[in-house]
N, C-alpha and C positions, 0 to 999 in steps of 0.2 A: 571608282571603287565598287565593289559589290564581295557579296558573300559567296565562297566560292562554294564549301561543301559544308554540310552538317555530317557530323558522327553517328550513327546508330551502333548500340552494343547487342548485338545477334546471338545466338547459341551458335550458329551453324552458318557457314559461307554457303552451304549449295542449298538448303529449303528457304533461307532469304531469298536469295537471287531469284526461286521458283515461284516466291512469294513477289518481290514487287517486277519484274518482268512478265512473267506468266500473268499473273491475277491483276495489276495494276496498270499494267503496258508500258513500265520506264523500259530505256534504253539501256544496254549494257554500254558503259563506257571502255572502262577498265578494269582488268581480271589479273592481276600480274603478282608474282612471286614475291615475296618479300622477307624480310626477317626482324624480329624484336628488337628491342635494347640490349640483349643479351645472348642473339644469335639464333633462336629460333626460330623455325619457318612459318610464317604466316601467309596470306595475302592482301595485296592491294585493290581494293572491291568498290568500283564508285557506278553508282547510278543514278537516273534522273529522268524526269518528264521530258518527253517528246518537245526536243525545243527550248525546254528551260535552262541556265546558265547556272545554275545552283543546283548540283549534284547530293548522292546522301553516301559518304562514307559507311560501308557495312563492315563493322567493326566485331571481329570476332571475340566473345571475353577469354579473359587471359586472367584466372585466376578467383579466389574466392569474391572480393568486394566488387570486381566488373561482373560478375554472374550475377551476384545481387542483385544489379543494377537493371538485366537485360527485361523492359517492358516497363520500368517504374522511373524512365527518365525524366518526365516531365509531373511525378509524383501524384499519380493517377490524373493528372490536367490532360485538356487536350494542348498537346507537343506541335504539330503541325497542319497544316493547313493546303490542302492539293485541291487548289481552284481547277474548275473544267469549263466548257465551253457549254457540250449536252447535258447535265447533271440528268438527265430519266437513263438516257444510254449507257452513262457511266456506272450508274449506280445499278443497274441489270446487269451490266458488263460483271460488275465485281461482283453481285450475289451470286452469277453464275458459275465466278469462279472460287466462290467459297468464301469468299471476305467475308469475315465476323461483322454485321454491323450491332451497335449498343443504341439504337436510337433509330426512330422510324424519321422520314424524312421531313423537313420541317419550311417553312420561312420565315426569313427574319428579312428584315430593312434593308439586311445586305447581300441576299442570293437566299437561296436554299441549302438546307443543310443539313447534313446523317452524321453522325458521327461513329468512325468503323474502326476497328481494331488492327494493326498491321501485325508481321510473325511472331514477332516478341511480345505484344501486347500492348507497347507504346499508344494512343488515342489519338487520332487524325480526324480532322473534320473536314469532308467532301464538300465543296463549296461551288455550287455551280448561278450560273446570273438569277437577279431579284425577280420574282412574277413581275409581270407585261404591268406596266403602267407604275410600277414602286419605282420610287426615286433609290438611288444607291446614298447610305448614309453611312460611313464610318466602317466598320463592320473588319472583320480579321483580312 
């Protein structure tokens, strides 16, 4: 078993996709036509890290309470968590491309850690390995 995709609620299909493709370096999975509950055309929008098996549904809002919603899903927490290999590389990578971060970069017990804002506003925390010689303890 595993988890296959998480939901993200977007304003827009094509500045997401710009947003974690471009700025982040997921993979376009799938881009495919689709329609509502009640016939409307939407799309089907999945992305995901280089490698990872757990994708992010880009979920365009459809109405007043999913617009509410888009950047406050995890109720200003941080929502998710995009482990990396190089966190110095990554984390240049992304200031380069303009990723919001809300947090200078830090270490804790369990890697290092920024935490940056994704298109909608949602909180992610950049997580890359613990400085040379920290034991790895628990950590997200």
């Amino acid at each position: 078993m595993h988890l296959g995709l998480v939901a993200i609620v977007v304003d827009d299909y094509d500045p997401a996709l710009d947003f974690f493709v471009g700025a982040l370096g997921f993979e376009l999975v799938e881009d495919s036509p689709s329609l509502t509950d009640d016939g409307r055309p939407k799309r089907w929008v999945v992305v995901r890290p280089p490698g990872a098996a757990t994708g992010l549904l880009l979920a365009r809002a459809d109405g007043a309470a999913q617009s509410a919603a888009v950047g406050t899903q995890f109720a200003g927490r941080v929502g998710l968590f995009l482990r990396v290999e190089d966190f110095a590389a990554s984390h240049a990578r992304m200031v380069t491309a303009g990723v919001r971060f809300v947090s200078a970069p830090r270490d804790e017990p369990y890697g290092r850690v920024a935490v940056f804002l994704d298109i909608a506003g949602n909180r992610w925390d950049l997580l890359g390995p613990p400085p040379t010689g920290v034991p790895v303890a628990g950590g997200p």
